[in-house]
C-alpha positions as CSV (number, residue, x, y, z in Angstrom):
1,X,0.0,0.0,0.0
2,X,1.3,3.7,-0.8
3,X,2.3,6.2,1.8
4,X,1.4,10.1,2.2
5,X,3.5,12.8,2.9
6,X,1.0,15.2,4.1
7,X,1.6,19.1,4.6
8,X,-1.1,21.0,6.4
9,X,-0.6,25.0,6.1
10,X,-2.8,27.7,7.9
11,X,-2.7,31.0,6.4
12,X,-3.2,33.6,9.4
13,X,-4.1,36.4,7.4
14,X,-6.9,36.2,5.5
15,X,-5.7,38.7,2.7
16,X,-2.7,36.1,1.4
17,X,-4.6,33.3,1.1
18,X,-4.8,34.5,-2.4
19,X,-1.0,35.2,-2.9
20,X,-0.1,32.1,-1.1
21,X,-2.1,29.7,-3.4
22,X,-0.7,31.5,-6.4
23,X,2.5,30.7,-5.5
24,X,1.8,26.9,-4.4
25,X,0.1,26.7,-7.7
26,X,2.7,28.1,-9.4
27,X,5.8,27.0,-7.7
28,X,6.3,25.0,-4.8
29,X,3.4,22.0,-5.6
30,X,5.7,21.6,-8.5
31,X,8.9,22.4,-7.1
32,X,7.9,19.7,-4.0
33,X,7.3,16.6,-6.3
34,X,9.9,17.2,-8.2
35,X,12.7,17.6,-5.3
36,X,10.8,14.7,-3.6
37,X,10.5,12.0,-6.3
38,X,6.5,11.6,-5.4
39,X,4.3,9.5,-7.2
40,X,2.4,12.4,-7.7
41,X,1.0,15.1,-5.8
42,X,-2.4,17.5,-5.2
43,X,-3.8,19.8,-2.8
44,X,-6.5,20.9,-1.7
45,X,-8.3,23.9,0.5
46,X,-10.3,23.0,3.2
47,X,-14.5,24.0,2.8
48,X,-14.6,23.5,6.6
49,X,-11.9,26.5,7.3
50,X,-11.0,28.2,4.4
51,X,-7.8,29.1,5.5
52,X,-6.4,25.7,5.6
53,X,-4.2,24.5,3.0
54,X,-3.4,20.6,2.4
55,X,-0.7,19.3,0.0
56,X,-0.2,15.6,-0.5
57,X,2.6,13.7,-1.6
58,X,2.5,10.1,-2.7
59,X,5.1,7.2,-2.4
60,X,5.3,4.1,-2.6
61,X,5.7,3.2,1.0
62,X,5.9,4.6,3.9
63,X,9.9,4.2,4.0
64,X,11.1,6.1,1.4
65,X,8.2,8.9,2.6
66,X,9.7,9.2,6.3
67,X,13.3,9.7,4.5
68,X,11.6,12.5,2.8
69,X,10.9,14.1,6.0
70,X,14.7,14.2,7.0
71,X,16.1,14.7,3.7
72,X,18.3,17.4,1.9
73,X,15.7,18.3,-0.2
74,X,13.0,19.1,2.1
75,X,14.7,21.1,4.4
76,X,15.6,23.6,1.3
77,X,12.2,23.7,0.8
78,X,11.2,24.4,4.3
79,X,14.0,27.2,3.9
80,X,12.9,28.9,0.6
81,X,8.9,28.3,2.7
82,X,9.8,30.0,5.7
83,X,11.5,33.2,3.5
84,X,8.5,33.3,1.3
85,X,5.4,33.5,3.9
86,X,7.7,33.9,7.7
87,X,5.3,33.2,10.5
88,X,2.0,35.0,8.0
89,X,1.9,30.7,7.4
90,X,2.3,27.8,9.9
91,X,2.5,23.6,8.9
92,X,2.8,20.4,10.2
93,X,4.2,17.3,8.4
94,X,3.4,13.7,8.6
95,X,3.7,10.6,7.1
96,X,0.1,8.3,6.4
97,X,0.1,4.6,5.5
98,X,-2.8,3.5,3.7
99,X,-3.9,0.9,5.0
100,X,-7.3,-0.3,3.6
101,X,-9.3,0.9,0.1
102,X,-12.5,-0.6,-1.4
């Protein structure tokens, strides 16, 4: 069964939600599955709380996603994150097994 990297992002301000899906879109959805070798990768906006921002990231098990979460790669793109929005956007990271479909 395949393996999630899963980034939850809540956008504080209101006013760059806009801005900050832009430049997912643009940028750092692409930028991510590249860097990260993913299966392939989506996101979504939450209908519950508008202001938070899932991004997914598919492996093939759940190995080779934890390594992800220690990797090079990853921690340029928390860098090149963290410049871009500062504290205007928070996350948390973790790693999902699937463990049953139908």
């Amino acid at each position: 069964m395949s393996s999630l990297l899963v980034v939850r992002a809540e956008v504080h301000d209101p006013a760059k939600r806009d801005a900050f899906d832009h430049w997912y879109e643009t940028e750092h959805l692409g930028d991510a599955h590249r860097t990260f070798g993913s299966i392939r990768a989506w996101r979504c906006w939450s209908r519950t709380d508008p202001l938070i921002h899932h991004a997914f990231y598919e492996f093939s098990d759940s190995d080779t996603a934890y390594a992800i979460t220690e990797s090079d790669g990853i921690k340029a793109l928390i860098a090149e994150f963290d410049a871009t929005w500062g504290e205007a956007v928070t996350r948390t990271r973790e790693v999902i097994d699937r463990v049953q479909s139908i």
